[in-house]
C-alpha positions in Angstrom: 100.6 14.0 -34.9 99.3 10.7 -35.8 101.0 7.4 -35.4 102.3 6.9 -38.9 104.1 10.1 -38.4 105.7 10.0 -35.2 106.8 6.4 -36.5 108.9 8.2 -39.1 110.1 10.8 -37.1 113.6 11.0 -35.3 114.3 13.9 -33.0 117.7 15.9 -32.9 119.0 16.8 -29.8 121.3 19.4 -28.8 123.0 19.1 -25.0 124.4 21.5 -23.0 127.0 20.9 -20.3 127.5 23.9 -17.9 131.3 23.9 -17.1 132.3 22.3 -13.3 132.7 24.7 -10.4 136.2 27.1 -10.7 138.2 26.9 -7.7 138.4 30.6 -7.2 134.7 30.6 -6.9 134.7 31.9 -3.4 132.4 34.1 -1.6 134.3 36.0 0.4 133.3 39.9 1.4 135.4 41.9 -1.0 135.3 45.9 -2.4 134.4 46.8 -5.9 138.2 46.6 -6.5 139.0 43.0 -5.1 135.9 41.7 -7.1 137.1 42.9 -10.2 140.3 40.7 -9.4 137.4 38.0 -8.7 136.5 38.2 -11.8 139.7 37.7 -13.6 140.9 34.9 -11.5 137.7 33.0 -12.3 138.2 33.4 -16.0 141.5 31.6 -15.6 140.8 29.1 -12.8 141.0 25.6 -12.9 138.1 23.7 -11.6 137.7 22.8 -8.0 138.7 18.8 -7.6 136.3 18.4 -4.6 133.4 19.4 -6.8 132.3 16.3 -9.6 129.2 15.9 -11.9 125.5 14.8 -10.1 124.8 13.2 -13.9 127.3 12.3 -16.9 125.6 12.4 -19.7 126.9 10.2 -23.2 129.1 11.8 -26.3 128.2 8.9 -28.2 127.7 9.7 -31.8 128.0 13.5 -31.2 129.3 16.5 -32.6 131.0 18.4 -30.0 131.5 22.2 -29.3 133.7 23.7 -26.6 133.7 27.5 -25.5 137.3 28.5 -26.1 137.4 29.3 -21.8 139.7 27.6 -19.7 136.7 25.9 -17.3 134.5 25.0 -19.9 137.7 23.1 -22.0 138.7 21.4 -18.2 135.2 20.2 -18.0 135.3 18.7 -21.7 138.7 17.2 -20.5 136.9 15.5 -17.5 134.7 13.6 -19.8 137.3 12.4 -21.6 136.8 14.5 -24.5 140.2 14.0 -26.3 139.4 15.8 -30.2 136.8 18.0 -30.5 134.8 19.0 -33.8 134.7 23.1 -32.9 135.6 25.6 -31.0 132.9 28.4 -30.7 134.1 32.2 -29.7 130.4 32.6 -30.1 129.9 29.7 -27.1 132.3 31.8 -24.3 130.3 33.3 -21.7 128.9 36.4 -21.3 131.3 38.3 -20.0 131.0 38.9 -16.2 130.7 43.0 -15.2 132.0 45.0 -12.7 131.9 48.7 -11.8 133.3 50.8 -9.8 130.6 51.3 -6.7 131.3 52.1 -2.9 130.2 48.5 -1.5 131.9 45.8 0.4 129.3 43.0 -0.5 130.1 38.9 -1.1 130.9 38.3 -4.4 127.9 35.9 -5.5 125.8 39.4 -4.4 128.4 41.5 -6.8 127.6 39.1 -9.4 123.5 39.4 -9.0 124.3 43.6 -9.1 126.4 43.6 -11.5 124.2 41.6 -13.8 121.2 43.7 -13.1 122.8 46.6 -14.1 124.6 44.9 -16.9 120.6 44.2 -18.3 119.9 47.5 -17.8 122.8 49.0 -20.4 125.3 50.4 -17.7 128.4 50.3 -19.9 132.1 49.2 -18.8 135.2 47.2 -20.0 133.3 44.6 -21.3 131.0 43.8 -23.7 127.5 45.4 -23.7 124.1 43.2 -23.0 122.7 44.1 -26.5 125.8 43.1 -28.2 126.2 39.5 -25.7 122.6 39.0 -26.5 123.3 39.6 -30.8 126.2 36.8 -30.1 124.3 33.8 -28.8 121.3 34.7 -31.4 124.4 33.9 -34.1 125.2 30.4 -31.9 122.1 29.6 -31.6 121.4 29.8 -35.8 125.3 28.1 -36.0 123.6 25.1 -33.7 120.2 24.6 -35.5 122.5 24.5 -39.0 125.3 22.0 -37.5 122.0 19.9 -36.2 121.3 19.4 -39.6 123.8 17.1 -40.4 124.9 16.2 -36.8 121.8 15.2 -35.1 123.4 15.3 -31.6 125.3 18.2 -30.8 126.9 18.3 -27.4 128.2 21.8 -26.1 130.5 22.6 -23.1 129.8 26.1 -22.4 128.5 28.3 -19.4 125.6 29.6 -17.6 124.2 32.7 -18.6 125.4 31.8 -22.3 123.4 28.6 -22.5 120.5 30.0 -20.7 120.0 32.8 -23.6 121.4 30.8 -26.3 118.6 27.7 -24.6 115.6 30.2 -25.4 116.8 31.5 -29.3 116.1 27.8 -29.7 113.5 27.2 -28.1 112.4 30.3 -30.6 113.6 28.2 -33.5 111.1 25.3 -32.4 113.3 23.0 -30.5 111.6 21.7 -27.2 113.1 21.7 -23.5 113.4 18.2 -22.5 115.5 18.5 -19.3 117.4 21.7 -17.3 120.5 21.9 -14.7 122.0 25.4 -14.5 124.2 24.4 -11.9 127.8 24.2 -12.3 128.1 20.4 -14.2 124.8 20.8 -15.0 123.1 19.1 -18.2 120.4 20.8 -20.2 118.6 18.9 -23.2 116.8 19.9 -25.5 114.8 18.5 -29.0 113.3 19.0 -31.7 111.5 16.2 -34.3 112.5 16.3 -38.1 110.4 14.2 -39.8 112.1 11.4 -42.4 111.9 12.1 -46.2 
């Protein structure tokens, strides 16, 4: 791309926030039936006050999406967001599986088996991989077309969500400028649209 061309160019950028850290994220030793409770307390847990940002990243000038999740709209609330522009079902994270297997194992490890099962197509209460995976390929279309005429888009989401919905992007020809999984973590990426 020569000069003359970059000159005219302005890149979009869309932001992902990963929600802060639950309070119920402990990881005790629990059964298949206490982790299942695990998972439903997280869903509805408020974040854990000790825990705070590394990085805060600017809402200036952006349009701003929240996952319709308790954490993700406490850690929209903690940067001040006050209105936002959407609420995505489509942005809420993948839900978390659980089965019903004879272990006693910490629940970080429960959430690592689960998940490899969960990629494999062992079915349960929740929705499948192939239908999570349809869901975040419909976000990631809804982002590129809101880009259009918002050229920052800020999302407060969750992990395995924005890691999925982060490479139907990246698909779409938008570029990874910077990546934090973590819980508060910030994840940029851009793509250049050349001026008319």
């Amino acid at each position: 791309m020569n000069r003359d061309v970059l000159s005219n160019s302005k890149p979009k950028e869309v932001v992902f926030i990963r929600h802060g850290k639950p309070l119920s994220a402990h990881n005790e030793k629990v059964n298949a039936a206490e982790y299942a409770n695990w998972v439903r307390n997280y869903n509805k847990s408020p974040l854990d006050p000790s825990s705070q940002p590394k990085q805060i990243t600017h809402l200036n000038n952006s349009y701003i999406a929240v996952s319709p999740l308790l954490r993700a709209k406490l850690t929209a609330a903690h940067y001040g967001v006050t209105s936002i522009d959407e609420e995505l079902p489509y942005l809420k994270e993948m839900d978390i599986p659980y089965y019903k297997l004879p272990f006693t194992l910490r629940s970080w490890h429960w959430v690592l088996l689960s998940r490899a099962l969960w990629f494999m197509g062992t079915k349960g209460r929740f929705e499948s991989f192939k239908f999570a995976k349809q869901r975040v390929e419909k976000l990631a279309t809804h982002i590129d077309d809101i880009s259009s005429n918002h050229p920052r888009v800020v999302l407060f989401g969750h992990g395995m969500t924005n890691y999925f919905t982060r490479k139907a992007l990246i698909k779409k020809g938008w570029q990874l400028k910077e990546k934090d999984s973590d819980f508060w973590g910030v994840t940029i990426l851009q793509k250049v649209v050349c001026k008319s």
